[in-house]
TITI-282670 format. One line per 4 residues: for each residue x, z, y of N, C-alpha, C. Coordinates in Angstrom, 2 decimals. Each point is the difference from the previous one (the first is absolute). Layout:
BEGIN
X Z Y X Z Y X Z Y | ...
***
This chain:
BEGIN
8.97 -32.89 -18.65 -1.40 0.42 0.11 -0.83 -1.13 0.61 | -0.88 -0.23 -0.50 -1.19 -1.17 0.42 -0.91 0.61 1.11 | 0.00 -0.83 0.91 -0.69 0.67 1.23 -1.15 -1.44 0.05 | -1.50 0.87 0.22 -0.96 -0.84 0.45 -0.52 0.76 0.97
-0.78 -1.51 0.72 -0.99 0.48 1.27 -1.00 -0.64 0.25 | -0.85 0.96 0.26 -1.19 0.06 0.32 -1.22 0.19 0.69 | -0.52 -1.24 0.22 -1.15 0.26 1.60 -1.11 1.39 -0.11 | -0.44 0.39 -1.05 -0.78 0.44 -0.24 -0.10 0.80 -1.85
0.04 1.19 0.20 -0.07 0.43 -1.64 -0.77 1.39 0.57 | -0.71 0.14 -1.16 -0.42 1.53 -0.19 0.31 1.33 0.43 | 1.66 -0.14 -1.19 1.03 1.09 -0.05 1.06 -0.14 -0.03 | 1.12 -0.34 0.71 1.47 -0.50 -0.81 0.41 1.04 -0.98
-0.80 1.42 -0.41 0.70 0.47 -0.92 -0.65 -0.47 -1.37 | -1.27 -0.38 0.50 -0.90 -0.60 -1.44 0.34 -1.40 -0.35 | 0.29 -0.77 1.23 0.41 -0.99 -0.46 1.48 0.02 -1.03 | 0.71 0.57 0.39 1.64 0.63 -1.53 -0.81 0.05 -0.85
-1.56 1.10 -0.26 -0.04 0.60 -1.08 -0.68 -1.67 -0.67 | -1.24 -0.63 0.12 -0.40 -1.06 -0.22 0.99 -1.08 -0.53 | 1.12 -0.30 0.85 0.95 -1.02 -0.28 1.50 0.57 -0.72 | -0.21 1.04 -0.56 1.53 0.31 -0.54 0.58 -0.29 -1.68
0.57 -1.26 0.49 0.75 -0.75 -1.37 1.11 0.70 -0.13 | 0.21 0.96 0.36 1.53 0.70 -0.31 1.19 -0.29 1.19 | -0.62 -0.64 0.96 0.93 -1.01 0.69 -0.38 1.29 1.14 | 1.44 0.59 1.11 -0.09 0.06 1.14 -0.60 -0.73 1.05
-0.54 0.43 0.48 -0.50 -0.39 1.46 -0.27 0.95 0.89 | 0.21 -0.73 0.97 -0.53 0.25 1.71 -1.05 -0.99 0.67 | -0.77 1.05 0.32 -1.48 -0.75 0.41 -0.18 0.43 1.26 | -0.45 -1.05 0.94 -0.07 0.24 1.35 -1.82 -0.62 0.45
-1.01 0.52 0.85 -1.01 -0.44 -0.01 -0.29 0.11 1.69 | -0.50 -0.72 0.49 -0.20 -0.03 1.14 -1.42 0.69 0.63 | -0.80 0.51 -0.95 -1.24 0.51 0.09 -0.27 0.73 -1.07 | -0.15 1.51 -0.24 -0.91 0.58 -1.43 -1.69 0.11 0.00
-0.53 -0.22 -0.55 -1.50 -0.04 0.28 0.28 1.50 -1.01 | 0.63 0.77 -0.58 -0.37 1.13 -0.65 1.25 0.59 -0.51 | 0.89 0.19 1.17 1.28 0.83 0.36 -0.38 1.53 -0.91 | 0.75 0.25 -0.73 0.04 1.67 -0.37 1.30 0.93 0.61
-0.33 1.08 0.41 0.64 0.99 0.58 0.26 0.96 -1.16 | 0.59 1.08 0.09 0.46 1.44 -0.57 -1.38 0.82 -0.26 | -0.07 0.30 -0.75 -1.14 0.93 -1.01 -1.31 -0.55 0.53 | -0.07 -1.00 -0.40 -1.22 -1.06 -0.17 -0.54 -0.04 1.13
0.57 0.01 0.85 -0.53 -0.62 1.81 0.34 -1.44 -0.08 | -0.96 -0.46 0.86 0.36 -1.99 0.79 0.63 0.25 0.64 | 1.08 -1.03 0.18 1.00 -0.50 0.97 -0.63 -1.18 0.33 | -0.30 0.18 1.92 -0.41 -1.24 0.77 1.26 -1.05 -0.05
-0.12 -1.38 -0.26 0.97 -0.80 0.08 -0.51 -1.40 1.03 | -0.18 0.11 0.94 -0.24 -0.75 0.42 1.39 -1.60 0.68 | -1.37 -0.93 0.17 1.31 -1.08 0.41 1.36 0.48 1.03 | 1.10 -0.33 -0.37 0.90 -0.16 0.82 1.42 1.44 -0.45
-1.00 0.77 -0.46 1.01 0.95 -1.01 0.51 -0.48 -1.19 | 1.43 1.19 -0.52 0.65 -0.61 -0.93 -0.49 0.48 -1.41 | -0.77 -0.51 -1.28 -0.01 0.63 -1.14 0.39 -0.67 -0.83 | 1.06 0.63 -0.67 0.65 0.07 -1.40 0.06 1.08 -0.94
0.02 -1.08 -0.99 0.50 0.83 -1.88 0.91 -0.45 -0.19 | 0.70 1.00 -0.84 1.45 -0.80 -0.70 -0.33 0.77 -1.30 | 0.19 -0.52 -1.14 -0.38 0.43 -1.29 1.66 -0.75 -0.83 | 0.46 1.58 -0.17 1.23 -0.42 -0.79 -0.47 1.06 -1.69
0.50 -0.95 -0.85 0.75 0.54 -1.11 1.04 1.14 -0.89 | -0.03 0.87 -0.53 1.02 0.46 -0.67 -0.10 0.35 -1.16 | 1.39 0.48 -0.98 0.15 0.09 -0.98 0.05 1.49 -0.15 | 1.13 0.15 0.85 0.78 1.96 -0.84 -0.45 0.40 1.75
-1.28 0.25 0.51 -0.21 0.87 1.44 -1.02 1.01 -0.44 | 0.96 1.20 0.17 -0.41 1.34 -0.62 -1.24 -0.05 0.88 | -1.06 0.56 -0.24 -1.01 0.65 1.16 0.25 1.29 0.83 | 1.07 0.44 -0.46 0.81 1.29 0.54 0.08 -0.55 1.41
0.50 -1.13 -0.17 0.60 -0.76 1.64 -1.01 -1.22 0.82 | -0.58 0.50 -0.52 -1.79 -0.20 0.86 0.56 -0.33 1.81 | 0.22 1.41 0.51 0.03 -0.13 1.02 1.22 -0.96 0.61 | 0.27 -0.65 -0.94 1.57 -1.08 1.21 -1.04 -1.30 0.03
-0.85 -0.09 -0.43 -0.76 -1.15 0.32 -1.09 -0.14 1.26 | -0.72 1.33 0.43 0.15 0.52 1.38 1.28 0.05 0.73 | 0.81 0.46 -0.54 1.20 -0.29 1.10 0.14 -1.09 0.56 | 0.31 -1.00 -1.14 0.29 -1.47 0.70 -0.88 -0.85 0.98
-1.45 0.47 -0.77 -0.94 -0.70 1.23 -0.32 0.66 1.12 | 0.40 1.29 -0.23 -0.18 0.71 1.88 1.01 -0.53 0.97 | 1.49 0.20 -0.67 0.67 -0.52 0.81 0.36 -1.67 0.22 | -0.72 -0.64 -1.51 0.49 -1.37 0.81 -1.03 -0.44 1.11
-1.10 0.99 0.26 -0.70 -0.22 1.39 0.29 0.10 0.88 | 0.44 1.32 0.01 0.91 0.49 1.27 1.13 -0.46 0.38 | 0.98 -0.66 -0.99 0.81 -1.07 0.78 -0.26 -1.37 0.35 | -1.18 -0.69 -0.43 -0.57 -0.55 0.23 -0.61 -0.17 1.60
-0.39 1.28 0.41 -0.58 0.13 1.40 0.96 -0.07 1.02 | 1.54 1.06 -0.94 1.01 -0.09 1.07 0.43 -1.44 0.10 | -0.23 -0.76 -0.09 0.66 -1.22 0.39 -0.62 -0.84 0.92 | -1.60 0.62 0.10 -0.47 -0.39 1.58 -0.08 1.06 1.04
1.19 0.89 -0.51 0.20 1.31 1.25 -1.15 1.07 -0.03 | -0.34 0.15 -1.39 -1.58 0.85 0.23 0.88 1.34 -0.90 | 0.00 1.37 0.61 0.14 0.77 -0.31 -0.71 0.49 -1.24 | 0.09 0.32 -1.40 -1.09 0.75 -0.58 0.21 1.54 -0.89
-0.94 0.64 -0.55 0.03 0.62 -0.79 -0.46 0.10 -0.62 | 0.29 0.98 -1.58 -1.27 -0.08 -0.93 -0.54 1.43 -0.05 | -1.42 -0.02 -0.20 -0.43 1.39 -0.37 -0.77 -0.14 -1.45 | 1.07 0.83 -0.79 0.54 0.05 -1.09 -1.99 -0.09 -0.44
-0.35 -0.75 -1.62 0.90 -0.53 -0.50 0.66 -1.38 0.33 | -1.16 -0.50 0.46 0.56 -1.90 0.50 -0.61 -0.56 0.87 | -0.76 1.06 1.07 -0.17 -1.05 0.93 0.76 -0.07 1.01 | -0.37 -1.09 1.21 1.45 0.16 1.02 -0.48 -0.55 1.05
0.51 0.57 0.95 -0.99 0.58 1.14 1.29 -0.42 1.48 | -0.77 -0.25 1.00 1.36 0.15 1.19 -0.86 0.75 0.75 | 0.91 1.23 0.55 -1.26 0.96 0.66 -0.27 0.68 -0.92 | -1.69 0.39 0.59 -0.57 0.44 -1.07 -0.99 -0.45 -0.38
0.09 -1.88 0.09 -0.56 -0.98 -0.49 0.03 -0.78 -1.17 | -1.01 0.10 -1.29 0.62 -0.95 -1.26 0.25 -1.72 0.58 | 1.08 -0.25 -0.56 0.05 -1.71 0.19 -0.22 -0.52 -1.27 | 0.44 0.64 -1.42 0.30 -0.30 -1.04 -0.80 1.01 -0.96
-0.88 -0.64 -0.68 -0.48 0.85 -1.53 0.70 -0.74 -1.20 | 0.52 0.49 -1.40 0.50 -0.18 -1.01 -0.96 0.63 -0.65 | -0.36 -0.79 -1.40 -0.50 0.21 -1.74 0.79 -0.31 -1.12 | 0.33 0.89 -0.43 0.98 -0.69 -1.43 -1.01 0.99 -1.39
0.16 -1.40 -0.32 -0.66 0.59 -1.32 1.10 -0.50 -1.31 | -0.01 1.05 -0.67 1.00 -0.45 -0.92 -0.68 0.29 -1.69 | 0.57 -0.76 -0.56 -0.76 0.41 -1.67 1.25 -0.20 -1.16 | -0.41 1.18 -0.84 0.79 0.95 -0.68 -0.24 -0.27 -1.07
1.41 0.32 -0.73 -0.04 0.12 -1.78 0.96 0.54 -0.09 | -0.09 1.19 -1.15 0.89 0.83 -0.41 0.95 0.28 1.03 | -0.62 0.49 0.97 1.10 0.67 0.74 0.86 -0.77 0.89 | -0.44 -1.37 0.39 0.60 -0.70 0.50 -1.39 -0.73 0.85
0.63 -0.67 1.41 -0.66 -0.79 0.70 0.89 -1.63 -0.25 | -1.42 -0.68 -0.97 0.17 -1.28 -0.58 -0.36 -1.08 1.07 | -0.87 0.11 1.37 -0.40 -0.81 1.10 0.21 1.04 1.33 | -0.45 -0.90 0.82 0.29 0.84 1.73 -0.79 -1.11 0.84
-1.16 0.63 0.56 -0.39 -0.87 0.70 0.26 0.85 1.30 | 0.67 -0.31 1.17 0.08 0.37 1.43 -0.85 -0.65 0.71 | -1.29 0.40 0.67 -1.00 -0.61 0.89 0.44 0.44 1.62 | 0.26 -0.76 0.37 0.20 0.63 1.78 -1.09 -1.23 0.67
-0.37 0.83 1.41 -0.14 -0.39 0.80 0.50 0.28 1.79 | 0.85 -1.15 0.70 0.45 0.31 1.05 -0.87 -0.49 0.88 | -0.21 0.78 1.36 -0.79 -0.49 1.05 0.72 -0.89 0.96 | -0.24 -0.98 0.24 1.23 -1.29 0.80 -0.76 -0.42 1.23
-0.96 -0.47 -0.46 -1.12 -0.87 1.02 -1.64 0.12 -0.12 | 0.17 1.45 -1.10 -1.27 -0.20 -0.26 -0.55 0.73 1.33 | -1.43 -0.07 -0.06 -0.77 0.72 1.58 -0.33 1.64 -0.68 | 0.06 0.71 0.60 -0.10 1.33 -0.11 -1.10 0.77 0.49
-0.85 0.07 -1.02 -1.51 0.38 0.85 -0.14 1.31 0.60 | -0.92 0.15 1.03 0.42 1.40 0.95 -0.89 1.31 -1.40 | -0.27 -0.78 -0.52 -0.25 1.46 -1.27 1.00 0.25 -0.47 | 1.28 -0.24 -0.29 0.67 0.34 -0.71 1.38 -0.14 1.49
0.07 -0.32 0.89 0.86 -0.26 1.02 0.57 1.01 0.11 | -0.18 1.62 -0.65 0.32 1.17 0.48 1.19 0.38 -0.92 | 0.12 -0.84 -1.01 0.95 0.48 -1.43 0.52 -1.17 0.04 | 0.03 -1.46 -0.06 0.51 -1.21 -0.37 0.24 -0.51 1.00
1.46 -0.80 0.00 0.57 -0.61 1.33 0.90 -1.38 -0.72 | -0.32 -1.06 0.41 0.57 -1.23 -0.24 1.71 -0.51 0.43 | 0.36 -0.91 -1.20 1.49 -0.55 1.26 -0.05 -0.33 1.40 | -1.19 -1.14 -0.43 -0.73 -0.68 1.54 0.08 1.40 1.26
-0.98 0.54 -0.43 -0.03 1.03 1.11 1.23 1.13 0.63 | 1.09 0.01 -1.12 1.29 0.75 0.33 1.27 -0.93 0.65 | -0.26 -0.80 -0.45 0.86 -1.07 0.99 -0.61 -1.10 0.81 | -1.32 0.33 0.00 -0.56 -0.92 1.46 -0.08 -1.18 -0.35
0.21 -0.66 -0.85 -0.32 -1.07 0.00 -0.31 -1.02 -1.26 | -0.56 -1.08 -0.88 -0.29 -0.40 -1.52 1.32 -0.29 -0.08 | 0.13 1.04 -1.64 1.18 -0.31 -0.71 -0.20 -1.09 -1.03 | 1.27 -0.90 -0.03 -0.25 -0.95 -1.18 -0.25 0.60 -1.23
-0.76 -0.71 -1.03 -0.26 1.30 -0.77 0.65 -0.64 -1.58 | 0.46 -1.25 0.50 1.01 -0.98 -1.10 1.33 1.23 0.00 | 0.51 -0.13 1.25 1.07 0.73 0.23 0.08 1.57 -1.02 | -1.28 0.94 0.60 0.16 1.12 -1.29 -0.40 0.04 -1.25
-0.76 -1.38 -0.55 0.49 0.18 -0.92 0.99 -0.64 -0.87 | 1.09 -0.44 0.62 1.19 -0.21 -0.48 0.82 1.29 0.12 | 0.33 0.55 1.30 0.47 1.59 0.14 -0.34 1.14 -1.00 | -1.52 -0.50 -0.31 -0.52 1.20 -1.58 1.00 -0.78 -1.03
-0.60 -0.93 -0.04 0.96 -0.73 -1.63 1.49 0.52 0.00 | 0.21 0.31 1.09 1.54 -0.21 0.02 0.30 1.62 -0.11 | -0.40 0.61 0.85 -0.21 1.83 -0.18 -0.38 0.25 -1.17 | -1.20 -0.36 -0.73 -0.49 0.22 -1.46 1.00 0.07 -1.10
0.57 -1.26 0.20 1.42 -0.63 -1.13 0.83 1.26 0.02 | 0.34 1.45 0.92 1.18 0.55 0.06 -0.59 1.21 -0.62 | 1.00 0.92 -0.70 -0.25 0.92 -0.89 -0.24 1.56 1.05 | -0.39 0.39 -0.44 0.38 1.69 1.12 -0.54 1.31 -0.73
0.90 0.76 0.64 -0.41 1.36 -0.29 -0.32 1.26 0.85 | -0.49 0.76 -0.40 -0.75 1.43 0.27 0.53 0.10 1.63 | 1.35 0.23 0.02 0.56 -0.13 1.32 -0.01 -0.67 1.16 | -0.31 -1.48 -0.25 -0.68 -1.06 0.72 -1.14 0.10 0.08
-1.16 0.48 -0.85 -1.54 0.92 0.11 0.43 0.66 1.19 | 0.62 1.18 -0.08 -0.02 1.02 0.69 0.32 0.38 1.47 | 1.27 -1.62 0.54 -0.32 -0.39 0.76 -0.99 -0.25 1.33 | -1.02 -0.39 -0.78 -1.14 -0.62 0.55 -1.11 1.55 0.00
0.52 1.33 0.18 -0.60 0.59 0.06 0.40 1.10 0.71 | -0.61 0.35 1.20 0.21 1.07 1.40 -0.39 0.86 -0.25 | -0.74 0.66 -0.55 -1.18 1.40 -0.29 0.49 0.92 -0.67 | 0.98 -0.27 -0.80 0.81 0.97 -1.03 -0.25 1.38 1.55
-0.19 1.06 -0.78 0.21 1.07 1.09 -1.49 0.24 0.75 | -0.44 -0.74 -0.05 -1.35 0.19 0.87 -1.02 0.16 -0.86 | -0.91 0.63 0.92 -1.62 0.24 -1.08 -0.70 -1.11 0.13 | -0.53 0.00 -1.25 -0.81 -1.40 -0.39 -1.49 0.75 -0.73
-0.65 -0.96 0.42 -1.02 0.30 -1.32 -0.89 -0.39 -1.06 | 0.24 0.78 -1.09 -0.48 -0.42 -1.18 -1.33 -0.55 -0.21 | -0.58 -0.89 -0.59 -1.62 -0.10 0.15 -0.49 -0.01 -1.68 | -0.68 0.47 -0.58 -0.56 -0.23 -0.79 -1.85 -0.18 -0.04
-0.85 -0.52 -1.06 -1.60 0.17 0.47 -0.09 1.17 -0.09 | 0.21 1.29 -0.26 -0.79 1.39 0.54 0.97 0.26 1.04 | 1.21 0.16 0.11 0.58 0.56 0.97 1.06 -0.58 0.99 | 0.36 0.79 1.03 1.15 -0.68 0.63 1.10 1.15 0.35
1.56 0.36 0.01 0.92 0.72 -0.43 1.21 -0.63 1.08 | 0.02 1.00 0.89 1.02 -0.66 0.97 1.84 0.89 -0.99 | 0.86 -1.26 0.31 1.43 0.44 -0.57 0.72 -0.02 1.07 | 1.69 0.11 -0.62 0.53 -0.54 0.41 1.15 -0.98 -1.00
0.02 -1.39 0.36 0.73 -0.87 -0.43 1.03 0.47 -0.18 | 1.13 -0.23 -1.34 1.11 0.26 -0.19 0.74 -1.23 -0.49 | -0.43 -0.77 -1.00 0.42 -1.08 -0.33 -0.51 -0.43 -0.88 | 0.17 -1.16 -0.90 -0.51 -1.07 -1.32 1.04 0.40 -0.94
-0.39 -0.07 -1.05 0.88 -0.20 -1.03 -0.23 -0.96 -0.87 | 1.62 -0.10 -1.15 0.19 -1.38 -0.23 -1.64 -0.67 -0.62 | -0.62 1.06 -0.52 -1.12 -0.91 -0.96 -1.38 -0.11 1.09 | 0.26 0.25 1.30 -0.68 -0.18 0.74 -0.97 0.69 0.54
0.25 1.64 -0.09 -0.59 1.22 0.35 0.32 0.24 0.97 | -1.38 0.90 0.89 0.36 0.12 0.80 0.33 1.33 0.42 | 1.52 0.75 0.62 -0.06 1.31 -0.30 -0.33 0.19 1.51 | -0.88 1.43 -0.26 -0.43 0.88 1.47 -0.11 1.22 -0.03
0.07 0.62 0.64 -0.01 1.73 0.34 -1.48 0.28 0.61 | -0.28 0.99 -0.78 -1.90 0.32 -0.40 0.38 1.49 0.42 | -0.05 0.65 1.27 0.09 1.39 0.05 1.32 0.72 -0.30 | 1.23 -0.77 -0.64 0.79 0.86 -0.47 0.04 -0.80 -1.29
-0.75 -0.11 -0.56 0.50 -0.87 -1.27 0.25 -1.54 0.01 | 0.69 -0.40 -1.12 0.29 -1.18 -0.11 -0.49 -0.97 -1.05 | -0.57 -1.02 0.54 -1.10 -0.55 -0.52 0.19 -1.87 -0.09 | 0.26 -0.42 -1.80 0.21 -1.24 0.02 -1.41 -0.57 -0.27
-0.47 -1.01 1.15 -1.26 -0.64 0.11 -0.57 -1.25 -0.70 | -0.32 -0.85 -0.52 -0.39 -1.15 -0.65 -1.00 -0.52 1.13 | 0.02 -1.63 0.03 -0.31 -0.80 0.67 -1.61 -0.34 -0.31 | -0.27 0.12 -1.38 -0.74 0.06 -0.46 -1.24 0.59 0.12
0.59 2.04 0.41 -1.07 0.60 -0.44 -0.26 0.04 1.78 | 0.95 -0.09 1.01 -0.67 0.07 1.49 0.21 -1.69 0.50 | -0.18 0.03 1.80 0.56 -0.59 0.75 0.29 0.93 0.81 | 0.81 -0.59 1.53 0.60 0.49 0.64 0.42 -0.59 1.70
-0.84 1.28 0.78 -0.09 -0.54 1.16 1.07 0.49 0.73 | 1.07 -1.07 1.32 0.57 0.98 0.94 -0.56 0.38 0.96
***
């Protein structure tokens, strides 16, 4: 896989879409002037945080199995963190949080034919060194600030490259997730629906108990607060 870097870009997920000769890559940018988040929100990227794309290829990848491509980039974050001793979790579908602080937002956009996912773009952004403004200080918490002190930020992203490269499944997801059992709640724009968490399944649903019934959720149609 061809890895470039970059002082300054837009989007690392627009930049894949702009530059894609068919060739893998991993794109690393040291600044987004126009970071995208999950259902068309900005992602702040400021200096000193980590943002990458990795835009891989395939031939025979059913879209059935959509969700192992979230798998891999939730958790190659989260082992990623463990290797500077930072505890994390994810609250399902992909972001990842220590506490009940995000450190990490993920975007994957993927595009389809006949039933198959023909590209994969994975957009993450990790918080390392970036500064954490007291507007948002209440939800987002940095490496810097969990281990006290500037992390090299060469260092993670070799630890991503290297976490990224490894395959995983549902079980290694699931891992990285404490809440099973507890009430969570659902958010949608008209409403909000407290559950209780039961677990994910393989295609990346989320199952919960609604009163007595049992209820498989899509990522799509809510989010989800603990």
């Amino acid at each position: 896989m061809k890895i470039i870097e970059l002082d300054k870009v837009d989007s690392t997920n627009e930049y894949c879409k702009q530059n894609d000769n068919g060739e893998d890559l991993c794109v690393f940018a040291r600044k987004q002037t126009a970071g995208k988040g999950t259902k068309g929100r900005s992602f702040i990227s400021l200096d000193g945080g980590l943002y990458v794309s990795v835009m891989r290829h395939y031939e025979n990848f059913s879209a059935e199995n959509a969700f192992k491509i979230m798998i891999n980039g939730c958790v190659a974050v989260c082992r990623t963190l463990e290797k500077f001793g930072i505890s994390p979790i994810i609250r399902w579908a992909n972001d990842v949080l220590v506490g009940d602080k995000k450190i990490c937002g993920t975007l994957i956009e993927n595009t389809f034919s006949n039933g198959k996912i023909t590209r994969s773009i994975v957009g993450i952004g990790i918080n390392v060194n970036n500064e954490i403004s007291a507007e948002i200080g209440k939800i987002a918490v940095s490496m810097k600030e969990l281990t006290g002190k500037k992390v090299a930020l060469e260092e993670v992203k070799n630890a991503f490259i290297q976490s990224f490269e490894e395959s995983y499944t549902i079980e290694d997801y699931k891992k990285y997730i404490t809440w099973f059992g507890q009430q969570v709640t659902l958010k949608t724009y008209t409403e909000e629906r407290v559950v209780t968490a039961i677990d994910v399944t393989e295609n990346g649903r989320l199952l919960v108990d609604w009163c007595g019934n049992m209820l498989e959720i899509s990522a799509a149609e809510v989010s989800l607060r603990l």
